[in-house]
C-alpha positions as CSV (number, residue, x, y, z in Angstrom):
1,X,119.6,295.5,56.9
2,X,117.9,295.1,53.4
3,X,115.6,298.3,54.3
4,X,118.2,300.7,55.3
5,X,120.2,299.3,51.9
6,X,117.1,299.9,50.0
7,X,117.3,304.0,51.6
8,X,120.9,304.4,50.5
9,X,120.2,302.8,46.7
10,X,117.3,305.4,46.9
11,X,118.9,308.5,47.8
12,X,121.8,307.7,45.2
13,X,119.2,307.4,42.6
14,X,117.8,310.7,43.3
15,X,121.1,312.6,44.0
16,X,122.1,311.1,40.8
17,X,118.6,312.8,39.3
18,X,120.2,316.2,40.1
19,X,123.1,315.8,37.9
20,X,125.7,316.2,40.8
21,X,129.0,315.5,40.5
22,X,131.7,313.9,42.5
23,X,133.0,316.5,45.2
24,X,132.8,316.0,48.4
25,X,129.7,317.7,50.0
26,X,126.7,317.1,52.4
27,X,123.2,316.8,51.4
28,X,119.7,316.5,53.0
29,X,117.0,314.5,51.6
30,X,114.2,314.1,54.1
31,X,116.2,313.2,57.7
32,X,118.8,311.4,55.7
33,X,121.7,313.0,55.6
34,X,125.6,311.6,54.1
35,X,128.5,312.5,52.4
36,X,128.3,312.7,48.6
37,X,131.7,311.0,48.4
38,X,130.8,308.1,50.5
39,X,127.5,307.1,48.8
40,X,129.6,307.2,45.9
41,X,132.6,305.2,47.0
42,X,130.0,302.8,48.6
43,X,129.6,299.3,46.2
44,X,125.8,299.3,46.3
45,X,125.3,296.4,44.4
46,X,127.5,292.9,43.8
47,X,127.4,293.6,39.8
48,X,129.3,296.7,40.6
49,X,131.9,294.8,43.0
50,X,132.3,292.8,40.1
51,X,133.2,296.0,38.0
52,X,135.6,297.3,40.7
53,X,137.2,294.1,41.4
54,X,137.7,294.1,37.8
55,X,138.4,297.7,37.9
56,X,136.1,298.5,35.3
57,X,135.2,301.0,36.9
58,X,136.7,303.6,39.4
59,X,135.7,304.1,43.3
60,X,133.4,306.8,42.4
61,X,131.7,304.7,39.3
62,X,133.4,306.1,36.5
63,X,132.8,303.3,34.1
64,X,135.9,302.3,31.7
65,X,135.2,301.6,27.7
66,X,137.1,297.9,27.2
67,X,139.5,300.0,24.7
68,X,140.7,302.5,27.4
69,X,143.6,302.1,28.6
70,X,142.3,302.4,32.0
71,X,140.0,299.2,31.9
72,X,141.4,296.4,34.1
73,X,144.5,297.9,35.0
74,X,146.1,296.3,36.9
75,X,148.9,298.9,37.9
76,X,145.8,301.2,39.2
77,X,143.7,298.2,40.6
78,X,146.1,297.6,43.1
79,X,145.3,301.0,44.5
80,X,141.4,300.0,44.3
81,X,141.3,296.2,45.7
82,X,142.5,297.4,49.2
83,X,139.2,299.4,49.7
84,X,137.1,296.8,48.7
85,X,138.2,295.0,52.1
86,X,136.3,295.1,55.1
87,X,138.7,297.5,57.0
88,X,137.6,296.5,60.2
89,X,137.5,292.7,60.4
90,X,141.1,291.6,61.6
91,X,140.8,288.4,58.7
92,X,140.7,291.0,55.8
93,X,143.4,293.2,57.3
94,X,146.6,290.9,57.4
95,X,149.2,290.0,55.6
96,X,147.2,287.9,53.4
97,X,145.7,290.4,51.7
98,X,148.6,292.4,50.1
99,X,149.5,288.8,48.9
100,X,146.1,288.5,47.2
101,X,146.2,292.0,45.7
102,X,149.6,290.7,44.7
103,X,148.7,287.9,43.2
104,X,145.5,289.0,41.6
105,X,147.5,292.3,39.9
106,X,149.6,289.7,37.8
107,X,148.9,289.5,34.1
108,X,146.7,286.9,33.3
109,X,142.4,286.9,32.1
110,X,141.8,284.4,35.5
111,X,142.4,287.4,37.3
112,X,139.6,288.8,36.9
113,X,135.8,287.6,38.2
114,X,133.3,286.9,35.9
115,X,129.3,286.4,36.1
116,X,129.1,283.3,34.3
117,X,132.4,281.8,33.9
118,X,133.1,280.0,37.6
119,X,132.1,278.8,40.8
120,X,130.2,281.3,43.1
121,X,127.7,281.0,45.6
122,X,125.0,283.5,47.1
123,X,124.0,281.8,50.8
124,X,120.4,283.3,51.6
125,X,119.9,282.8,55.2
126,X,115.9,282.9,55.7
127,X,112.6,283.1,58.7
128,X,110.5,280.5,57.4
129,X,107.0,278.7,59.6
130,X,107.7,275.2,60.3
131,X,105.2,273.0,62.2
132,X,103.5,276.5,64.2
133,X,107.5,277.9,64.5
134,X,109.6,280.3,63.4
135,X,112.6,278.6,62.3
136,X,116.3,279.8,60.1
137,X,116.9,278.1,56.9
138,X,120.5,279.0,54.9
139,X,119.5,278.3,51.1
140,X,123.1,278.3,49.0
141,X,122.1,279.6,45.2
142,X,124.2,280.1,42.2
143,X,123.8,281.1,38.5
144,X,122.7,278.9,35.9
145,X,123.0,279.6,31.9
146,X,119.6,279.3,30.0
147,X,119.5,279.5,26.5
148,X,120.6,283.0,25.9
149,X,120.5,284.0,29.3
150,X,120.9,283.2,32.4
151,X,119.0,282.6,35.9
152,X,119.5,282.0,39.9
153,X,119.1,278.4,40.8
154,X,118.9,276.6,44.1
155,X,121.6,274.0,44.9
156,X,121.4,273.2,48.7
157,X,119.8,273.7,51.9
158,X,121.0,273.9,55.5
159,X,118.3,272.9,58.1
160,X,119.3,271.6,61.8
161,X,115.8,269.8,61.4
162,X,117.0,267.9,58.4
163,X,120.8,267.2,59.5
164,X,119.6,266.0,62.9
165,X,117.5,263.5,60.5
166,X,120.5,261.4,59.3
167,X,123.6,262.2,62.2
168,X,127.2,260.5,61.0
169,X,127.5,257.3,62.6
170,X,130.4,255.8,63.8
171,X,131.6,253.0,61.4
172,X,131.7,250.4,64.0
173,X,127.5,250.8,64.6
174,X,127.0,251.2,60.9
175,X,128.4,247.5,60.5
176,X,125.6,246.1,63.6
177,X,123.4,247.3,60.4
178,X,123.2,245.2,57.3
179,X,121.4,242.6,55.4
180,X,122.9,239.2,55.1
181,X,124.6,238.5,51.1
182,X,122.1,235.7,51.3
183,X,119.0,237.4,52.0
184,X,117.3,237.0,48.3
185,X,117.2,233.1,49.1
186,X,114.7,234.2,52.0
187,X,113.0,236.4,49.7
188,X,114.6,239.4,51.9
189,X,112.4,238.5,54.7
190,X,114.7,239.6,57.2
191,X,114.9,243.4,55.4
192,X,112.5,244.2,58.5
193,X,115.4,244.9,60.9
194,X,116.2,248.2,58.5
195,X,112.7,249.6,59.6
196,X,113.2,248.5,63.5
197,X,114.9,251.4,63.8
198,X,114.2,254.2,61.4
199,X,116.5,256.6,63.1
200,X,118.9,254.5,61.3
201,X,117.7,253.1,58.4
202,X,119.9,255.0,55.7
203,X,122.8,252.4,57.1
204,X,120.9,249.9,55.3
205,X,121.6,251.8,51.9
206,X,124.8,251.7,49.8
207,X,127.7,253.8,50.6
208,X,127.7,256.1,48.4
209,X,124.0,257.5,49.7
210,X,124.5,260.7,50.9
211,X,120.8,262.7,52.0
212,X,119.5,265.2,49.6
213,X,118.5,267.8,52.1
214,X,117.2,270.1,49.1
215,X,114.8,267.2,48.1
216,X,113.4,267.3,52.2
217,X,113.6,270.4,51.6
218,X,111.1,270.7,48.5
219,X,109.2,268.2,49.6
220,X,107.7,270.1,53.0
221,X,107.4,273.7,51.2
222,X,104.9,271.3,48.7
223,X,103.2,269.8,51.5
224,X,102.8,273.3,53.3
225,X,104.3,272.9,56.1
226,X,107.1,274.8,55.5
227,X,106.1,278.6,54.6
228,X,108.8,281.5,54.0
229,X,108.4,284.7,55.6
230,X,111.6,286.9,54.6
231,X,115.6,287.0,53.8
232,X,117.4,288.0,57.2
233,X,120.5,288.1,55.7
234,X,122.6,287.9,52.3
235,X,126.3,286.8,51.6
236,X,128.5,285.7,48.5
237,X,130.9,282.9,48.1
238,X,133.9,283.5,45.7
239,X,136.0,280.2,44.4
240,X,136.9,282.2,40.9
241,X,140.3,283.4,41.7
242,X,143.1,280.3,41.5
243,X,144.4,279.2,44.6
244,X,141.8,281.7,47.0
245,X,138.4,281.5,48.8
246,X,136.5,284.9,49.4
247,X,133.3,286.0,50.8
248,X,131.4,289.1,49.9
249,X,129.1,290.8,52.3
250,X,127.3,293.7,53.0
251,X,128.1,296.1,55.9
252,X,125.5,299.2,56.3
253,X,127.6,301.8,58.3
254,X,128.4,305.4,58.0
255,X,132.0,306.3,56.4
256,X,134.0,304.9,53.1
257,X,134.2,301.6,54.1
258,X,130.6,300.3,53.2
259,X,128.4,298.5,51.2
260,X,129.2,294.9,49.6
261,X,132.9,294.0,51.0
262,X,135.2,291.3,51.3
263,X,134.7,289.6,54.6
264,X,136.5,286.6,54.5
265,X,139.6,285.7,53.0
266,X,141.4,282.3,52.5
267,X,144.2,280.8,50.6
268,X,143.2,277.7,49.4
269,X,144.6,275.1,46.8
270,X,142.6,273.9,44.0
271,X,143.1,270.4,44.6
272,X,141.9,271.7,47.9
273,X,138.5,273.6,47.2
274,X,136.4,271.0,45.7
275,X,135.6,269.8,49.6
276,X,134.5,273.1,50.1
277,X,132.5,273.5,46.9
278,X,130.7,270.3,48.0
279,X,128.6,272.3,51.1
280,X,127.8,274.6,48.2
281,X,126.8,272.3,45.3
282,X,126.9,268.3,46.4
C-alpha cells in the first residue's frame, strides 16, 4: 500500500513541476497513467486532510490566507466534508454523516481539528521477528509538544503474546489468590503460594495493577528478541470533535474518492470517550 502511495505522491510532485493547472486531463509518466483531477482531489497526506476538514484549503489544494473570506467556511465546507468520506463503506454513508457535517458546520473554534490541541491517535500495525517468527504488532502513537516543537511518541502496544500473559480472571478465582492480613507476623513466609503459579501471580498485586504492555514491550526489543521488519498498514484515530469518534484511513484506488478518508464514524458522548481513549493512552 505505502509503495503504490509513495508512486502517486511522486507523480504529483512532478506534474506539479510542469506548472499544470487544474483541468481535467490524462497524462503519461512512465506506465502510470491518471486523471489530473483525481490526483488533485486525492488528500495525499493527513496534514492536508487536516486542511480540508478545516477547509483551508479547497479539493483541488487551493490554499486559503486566514483573512479570506473563504478560510474555514463553513457555508462551503459543508459541500467539501461529504467527499472526504469513504463513499463506499456503508458506516460513512448513513444518516450519521449529514448529522456530523451538520454539526461540525455550526459556528464555533471546536469545530475545527487541530495538530496539537486534542486527542488523536495514529495505530501502526507492524511485521516484527519474535523468537524465529514473523509475528503483527499494532503500536498506537500520538503527538507530544517539545519545547518549541513537537514530536511522535509511543503510548501503547497490542501484542496477542503479551495479553495472553495476564488473561481477566473471574473475580471469584482471583479471591482463592491472596496473602493472609497477618502475613508480616510470619515474616511473609507464606508469599510463596503467589509464585506456585506464575500464570497468576499479578492476582497477588493490588487492584489497581493493570500490565504495562508497552514496558514488555520495550523490554524484548532491548533484549533482541523482538526485531521490526516494516509498517503493513497505517490508520488515524480522531477524538477532537465534541460528542464524535472518527477514523482516518488510506484507500489506494482509481477515481475521486481516494487517498486519506474517513472510515469510521461514531457518535460518542464525552463522558463516554475516555473508555475509549484508554486502549489508546492507559
Amino acid at each position: 500500500m505505502f509503495q503504490h502511495k509513495l508512486v502517486k505522491t511522486t507523480v504529483f510532485a512532478v506534474l506539479l513541476m510542469f506548472g499544470l493547472d487544474c483541468h481535467a486531463q490524462s497524462r503519461n509518466i512512465g506506465d502510470f497513467e491518471m486523471d489530473e483531477t483525481q490526483l488533485y482531489a486525492m488528500t495525499k497526506q493527513m496534514s492536508q486532510f487536516f486542511s480540508r476538514f478545516n477547509y483551508e484549503e479547497d479539493q483541488f489544494g487551493k490554499k486559503f490566507h486566514p483573512s479570506s473570506a473563504d478560510y474555514r467556511n463553513n457555508e462551503k465546507r459543508k459541500n467539501l466534508l461529504p467527499l472526504m468520506f469513504d463513499a463506499e463503506n456503508e458506516r460513512t454513508s448513513s444518516n450519521l454523516k449529514d448529522f456530523f457535517i451538520e454539526d461540525l458546520t455550526r459556528t464555533g473554534d471546536s469545530n475545527f481539528m487541530s495538530f496539537l490541541g486534542g486527542a488523536w491517535y495514529a495505530e501502526a500495525e507492524a511485521s516484527f521477528e519474535f523468537q524465529g517468527k514473523s509475528v503483527s504488532i499494532v503500536m498506537i502513537l500520538m503527538i507530544e509538544k517539545e519545547r518549541l516543537g513537537s514530536k511522535w511518541v509511543l503510548t501503547n502496544v497490542y501484542f496477542p503474546q503479551f495479553n495472553k500473559l495476564f488473561p481477566e480472571g473471574e473475580l471469584a478465582e482471583k479471591e482463592k489468590h491472596f496473602l493472609h492480613p497477618m502475613s508480616h507476623e510470619l515474616d511473609f513466609f507464606n508469599i510463596h503460594k503467589a509464585f506456585k503459579q506464575p500464570e497468576v501471580i499479578e492476582y497477588y498485586a493490588s487492584n489497581h495493577f493493570h500490565p504495562d504492555y508497552l514496558t514488555l514491550f520495550f523490554y524484548e526489543v532491548k533484549l533482541g528478541r523482538l526485531q521490526f521488519k516494516q509498517i503493513n498498514n497505517l490508520k488515524f484515530h480522531i477524538f477532537q470533535m465534541k460528542d464524535w469518534y472518527f477514523e482516518v484511513s488510506y484507500f489506494n484506488r482509481p477515481g475521486m474518492n481516494s487517498g486519506w478518508l474517513i472510515s469510521n464514524l461514531m457518535y460518542i458522548k464525552e463522558s463516554e470517550k475516555q473508555n475509549l481513549i484508554k486502549f489508546y493512552q492507559p
